[in-house]
MIROSE-680778 format. One record per residue (C-alpha): residue number from 0; residue in one letter; x, y, z. Coordinates in steps of 0.001 Angstrom, whole numbers, plus 500000, padded with zeros to 6 digits. Layout:
BEGIN
R;NUM;A;X;Y;Z $
...
END
This chain:
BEGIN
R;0;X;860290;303365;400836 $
R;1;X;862327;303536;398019 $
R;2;X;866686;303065;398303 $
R;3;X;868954;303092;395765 $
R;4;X;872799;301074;396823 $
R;5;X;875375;302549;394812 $
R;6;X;879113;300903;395848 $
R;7;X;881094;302726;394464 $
R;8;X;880029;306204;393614 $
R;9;X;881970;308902;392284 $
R;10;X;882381;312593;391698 $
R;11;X;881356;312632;387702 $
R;12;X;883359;315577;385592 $
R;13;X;882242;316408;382469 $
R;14;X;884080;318903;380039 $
R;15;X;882996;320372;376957 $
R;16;X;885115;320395;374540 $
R;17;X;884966;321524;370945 $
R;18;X;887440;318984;369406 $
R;19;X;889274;315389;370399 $
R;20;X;892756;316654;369708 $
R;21;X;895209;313959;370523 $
R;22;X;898666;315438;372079 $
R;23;X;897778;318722;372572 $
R;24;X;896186;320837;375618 $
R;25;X;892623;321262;374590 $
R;26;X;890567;323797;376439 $
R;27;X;887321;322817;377761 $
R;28;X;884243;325398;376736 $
R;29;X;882174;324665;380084 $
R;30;X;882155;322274;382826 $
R;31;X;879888;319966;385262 $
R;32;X;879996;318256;388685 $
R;33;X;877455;315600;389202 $
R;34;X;876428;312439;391759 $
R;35;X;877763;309853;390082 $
R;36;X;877414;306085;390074 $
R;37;X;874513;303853;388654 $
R;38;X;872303;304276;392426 $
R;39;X;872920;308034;392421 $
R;40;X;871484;308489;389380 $
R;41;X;868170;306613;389673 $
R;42;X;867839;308837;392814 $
R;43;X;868339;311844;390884 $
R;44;X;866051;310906;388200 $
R;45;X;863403;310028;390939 $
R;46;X;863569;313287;392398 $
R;47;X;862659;315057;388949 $
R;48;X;859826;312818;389486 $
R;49;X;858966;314312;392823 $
R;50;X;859779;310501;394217 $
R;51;X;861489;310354;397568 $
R;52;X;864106;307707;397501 $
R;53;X;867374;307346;400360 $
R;54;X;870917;306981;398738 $
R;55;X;872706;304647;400372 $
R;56;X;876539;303180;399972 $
R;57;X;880039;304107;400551 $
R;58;X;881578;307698;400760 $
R;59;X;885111;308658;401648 $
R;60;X;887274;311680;402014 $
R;61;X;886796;314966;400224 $
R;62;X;885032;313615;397101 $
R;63;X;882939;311833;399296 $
R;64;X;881657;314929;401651 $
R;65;X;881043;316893;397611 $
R;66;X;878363;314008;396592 $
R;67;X;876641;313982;400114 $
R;68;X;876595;317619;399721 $
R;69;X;875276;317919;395974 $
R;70;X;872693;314805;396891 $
R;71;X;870848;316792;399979 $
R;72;X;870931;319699;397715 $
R;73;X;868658;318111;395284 $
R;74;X;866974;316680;398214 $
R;75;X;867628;313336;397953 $
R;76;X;868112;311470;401447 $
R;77;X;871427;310423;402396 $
R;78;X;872406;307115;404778 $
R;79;X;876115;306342;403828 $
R;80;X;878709;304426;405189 $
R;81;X;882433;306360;405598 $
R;82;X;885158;304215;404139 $
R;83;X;888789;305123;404846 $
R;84;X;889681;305639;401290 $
R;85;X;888801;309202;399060 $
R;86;X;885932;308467;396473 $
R;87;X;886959;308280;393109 $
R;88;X;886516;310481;390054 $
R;89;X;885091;309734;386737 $
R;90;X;885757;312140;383525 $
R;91;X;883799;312358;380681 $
R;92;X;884807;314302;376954 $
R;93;X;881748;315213;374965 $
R;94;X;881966;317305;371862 $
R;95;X;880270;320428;372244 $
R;96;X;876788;320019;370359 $
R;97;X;876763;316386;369584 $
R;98;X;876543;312985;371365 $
R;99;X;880012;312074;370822 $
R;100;X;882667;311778;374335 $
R;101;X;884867;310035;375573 $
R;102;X;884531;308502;379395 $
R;103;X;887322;307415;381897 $
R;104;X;886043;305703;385462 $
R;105;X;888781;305708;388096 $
R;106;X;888645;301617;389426 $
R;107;X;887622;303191;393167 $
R;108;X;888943;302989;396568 $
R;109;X;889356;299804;398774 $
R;110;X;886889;298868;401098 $
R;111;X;887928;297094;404283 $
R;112;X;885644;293959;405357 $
R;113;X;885165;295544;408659 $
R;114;X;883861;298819;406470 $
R;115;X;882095;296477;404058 $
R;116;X;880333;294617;407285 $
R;117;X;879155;297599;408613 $
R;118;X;876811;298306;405106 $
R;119;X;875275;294772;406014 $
R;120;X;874269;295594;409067 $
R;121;X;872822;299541;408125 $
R;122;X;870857;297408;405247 $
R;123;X;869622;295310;407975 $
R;124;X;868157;297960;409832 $
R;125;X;866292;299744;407097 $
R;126;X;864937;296897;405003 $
R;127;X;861189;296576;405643 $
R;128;X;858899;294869;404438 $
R;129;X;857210;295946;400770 $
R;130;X;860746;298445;400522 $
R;131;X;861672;298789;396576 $
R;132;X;866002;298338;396820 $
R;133;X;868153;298861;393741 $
R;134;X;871280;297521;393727 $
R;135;X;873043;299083;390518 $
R;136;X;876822;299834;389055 $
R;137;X;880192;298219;389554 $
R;138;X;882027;296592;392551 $
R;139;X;884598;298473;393908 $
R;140;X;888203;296914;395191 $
R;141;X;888085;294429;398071 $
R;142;X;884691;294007;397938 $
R;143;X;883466;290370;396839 $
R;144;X;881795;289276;393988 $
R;145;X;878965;287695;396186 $
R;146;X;878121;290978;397840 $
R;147;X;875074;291895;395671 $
R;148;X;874048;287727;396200 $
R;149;X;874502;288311;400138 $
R;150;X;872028;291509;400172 $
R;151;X;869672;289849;398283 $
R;152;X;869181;287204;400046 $
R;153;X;869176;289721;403069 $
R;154;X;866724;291865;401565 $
R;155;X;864185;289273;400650 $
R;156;X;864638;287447;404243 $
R;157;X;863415;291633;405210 $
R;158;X;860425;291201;402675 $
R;159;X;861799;293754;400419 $
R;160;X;861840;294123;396231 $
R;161;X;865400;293834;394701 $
R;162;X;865765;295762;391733 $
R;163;X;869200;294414;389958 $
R;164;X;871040;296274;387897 $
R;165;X;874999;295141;387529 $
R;166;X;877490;293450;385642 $
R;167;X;880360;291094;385401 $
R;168;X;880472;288142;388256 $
R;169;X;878769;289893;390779 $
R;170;X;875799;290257;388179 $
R;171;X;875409;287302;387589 $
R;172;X;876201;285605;391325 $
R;173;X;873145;288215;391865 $
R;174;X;870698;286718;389548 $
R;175;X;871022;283545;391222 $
R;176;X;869825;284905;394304 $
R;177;X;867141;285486;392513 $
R;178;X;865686;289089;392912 $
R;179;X;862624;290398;392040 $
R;180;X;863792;291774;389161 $
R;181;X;867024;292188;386466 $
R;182;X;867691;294786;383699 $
R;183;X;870776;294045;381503 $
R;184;X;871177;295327;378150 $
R;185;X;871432;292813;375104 $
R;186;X;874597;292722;375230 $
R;187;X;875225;292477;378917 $
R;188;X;872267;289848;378156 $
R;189;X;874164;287958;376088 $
R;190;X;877650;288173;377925 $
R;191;X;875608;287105;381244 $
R;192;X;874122;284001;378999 $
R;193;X;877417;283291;377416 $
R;194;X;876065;283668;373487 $
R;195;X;877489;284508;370524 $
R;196;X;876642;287720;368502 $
R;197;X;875304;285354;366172 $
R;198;X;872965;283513;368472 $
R;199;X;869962;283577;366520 $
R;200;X;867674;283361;369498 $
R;201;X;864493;285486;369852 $
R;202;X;863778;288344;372508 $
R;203;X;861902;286233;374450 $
R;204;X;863661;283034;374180 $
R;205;X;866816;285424;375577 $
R;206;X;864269;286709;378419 $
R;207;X;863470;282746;379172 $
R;208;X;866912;281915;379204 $
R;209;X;867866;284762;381667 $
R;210;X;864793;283958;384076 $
R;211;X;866067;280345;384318 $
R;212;X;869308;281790;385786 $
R;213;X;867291;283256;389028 $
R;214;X;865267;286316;389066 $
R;215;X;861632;286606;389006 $
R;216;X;861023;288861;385679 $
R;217;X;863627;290356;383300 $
R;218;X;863974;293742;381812 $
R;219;X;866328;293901;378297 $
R;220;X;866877;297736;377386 $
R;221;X;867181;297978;373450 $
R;222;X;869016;301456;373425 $
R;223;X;867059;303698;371154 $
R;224;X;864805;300864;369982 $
R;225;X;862979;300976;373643 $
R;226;X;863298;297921;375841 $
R;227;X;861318;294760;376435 $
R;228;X;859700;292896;379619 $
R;229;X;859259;289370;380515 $
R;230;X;857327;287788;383345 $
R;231;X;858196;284227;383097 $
R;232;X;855019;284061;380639 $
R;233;X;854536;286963;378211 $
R;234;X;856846;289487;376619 $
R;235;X;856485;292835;376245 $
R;236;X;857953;295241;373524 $
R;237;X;857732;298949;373982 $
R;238;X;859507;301256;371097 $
R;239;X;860972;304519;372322 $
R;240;X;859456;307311;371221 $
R;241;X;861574;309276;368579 $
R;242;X;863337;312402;370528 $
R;243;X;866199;314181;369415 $
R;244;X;869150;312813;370944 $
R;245;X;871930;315055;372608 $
R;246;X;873481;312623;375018 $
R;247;X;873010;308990;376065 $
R;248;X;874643;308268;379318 $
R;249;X;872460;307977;382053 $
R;250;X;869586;307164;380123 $
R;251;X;869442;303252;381179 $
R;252;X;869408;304479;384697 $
R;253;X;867090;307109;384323 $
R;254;X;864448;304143;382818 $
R;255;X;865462;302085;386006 $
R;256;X;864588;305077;387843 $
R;257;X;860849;305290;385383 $
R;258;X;859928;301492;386484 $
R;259;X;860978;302199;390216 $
R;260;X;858389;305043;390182 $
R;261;X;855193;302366;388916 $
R;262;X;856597;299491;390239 $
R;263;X;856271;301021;394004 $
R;264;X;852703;302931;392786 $
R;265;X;851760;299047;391962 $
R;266;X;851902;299432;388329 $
R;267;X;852108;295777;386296 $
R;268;X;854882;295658;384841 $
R;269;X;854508;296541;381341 $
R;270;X;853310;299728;382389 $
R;271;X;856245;300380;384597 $
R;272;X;857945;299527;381405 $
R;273;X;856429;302595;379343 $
R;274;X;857204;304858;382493 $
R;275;X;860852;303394;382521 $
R;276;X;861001;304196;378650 $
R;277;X;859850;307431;378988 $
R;278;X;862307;308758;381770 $
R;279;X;865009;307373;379768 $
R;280;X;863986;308834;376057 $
R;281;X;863950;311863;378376 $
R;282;X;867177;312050;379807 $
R;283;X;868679;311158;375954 $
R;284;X;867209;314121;374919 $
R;285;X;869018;316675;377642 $
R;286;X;872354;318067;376734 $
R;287;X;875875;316802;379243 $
R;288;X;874853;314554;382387 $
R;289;X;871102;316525;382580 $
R;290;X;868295;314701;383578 $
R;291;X;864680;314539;382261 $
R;292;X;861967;316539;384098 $
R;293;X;858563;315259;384859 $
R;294;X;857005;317728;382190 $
R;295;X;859088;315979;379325 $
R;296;X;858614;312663;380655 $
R;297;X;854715;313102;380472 $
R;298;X;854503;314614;377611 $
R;299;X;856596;311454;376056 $
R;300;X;854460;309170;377701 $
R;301;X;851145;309928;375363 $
R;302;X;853768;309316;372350 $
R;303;X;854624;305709;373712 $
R;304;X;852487;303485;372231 $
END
């Protein structure tokens, strides 16, 4: 089985607009509710893929009930934890036909350690044994930084694959628990490794540097450039394919969604790698917070070389 952890998900808005005009009331030319958070949308992209994957995490209040709601419609399996506090909200600005926005993330609602003690124990009891988890996005208010360490280590003691896919101090407390797998950016790469712009180092002495800090293979996306792999042995370059690009966000998760998809069909994982790549050239190439379909991603795929 495939699950996807999100922590703190949100209701994502996105206007249209047709200009950034500071100080004034702009009106927006069309609107859009999504699932949002990091998790959600590696479920969503799986289910273009006709994958079956379980979302699980924390809802609250109204917001909460909307993203349960618009998940089951797109038949994506639920198994949340309520939380006391209302879901938050994040808004996105993107100029009508180009890739330009602005986004704004609300910082999320408190969770409670009793509330944050019951997602241990719901993890417990669906972790098995050859499961594919990833753990993706931010940590949201009175939650640790250790939590993403704590369910690894849970999830491996279960016999389950950790996909990781965070930031900032629970990131990299996460890595040293050392899950199956990581994929920062570069430059979440470099923050994680502490280096300078100007670090002079190559891909794969980056990759070394990052499997030294815990996990078992590495994953650097390279934005439009594609992304590369490392084992602990050999790299792996794969360019994205050249697509017309109407907007980027969601694209990293959509190619975390791509490797999920060959990594639990057994693919190596250079090959998950070009799948990953795919999906996310893919969802770059829809307009707003639209996904790529499995027609677009296989059609991309014979272009990867």
């Amino acid at each position: 089985m495939i699950y996807t952890l999100t922590l703190n998900p949100a209701v994502d808005l996105e206007l249209q607009v047709k200009s950034f005009d500071l100080n004034s009331v702009t009106r927006a030319v069309s609107s859009r509710m999504d699932a949002g958070g990091k998790g959600f949308n590696v479920s969503r992209m799986l289910a273009h893929l006709n994958v079956v994957s379980t979302a699980v995490g924390f809802i609250g209040g109204h917001n909460g009930a909307r993203l349960e709601s618009e998940l089951k419609r797109q038949k994506i399996e639920t198994n949340f934890c309520q939380i006391a506090g209302e879901t938050r909200t994040n808004i996105s600005l993107v100029r009508s036909g180009s890739s330009d926005h602005y986004k704004v993330n609300e910082t999320g609602p408190t969770v409670s350690a009793f509330e944050l003690a019951s997602l241990y124990e719901k993890v417990s009891r669906l972790a098995f044994p050859g499961d594919w988890w990833v753990l993706a996005g931010s940590v949201p208010p009175g939650v640790p930084s250790t939590v993403y360490a704590e369910l690894i280590r849970l999830l491996k003691d279960k016999g389950a694959n950790v996909f990781l896919d965070g930031s900032g101090d629970a990131f990299e407390l996460g890595c040293k628990a050392q899950p199956t797998l990581i994929k920062p950016n570069l430059e979440e790469a470099l923050e994680l490794l502490k280096l300078p712009a100007d670090h002079g180092l190559s891909l794969k002495e980056i990759s070394a540097k990052l499997i030294q800090l815990g996990p078992k293979k590495v994953v650097i996306s390279l934005g439009k450039d594609g992304a590369c792999s490392f084992d602990g042995s050999a790299l792996t370059v794969i360019k994205s394919p050249e697509i017309i690009e109407k907007n980027p966000i969601g694209a990293g998760d959509s190619l975390v969604a791509g490797m999920i998809w060959g990594l639990f069909k057994g693919d190596a994982l250079a090959t998950a790698l070009k799948k990953g790549i795919a999906c996310g050239a893919a969802t770059a190439s829809e307009a707003g917070t639209g996904l790529g379909s499995l027609e677009q991603v296989t059609e991309l795929l014979e272009r990867i070389e």
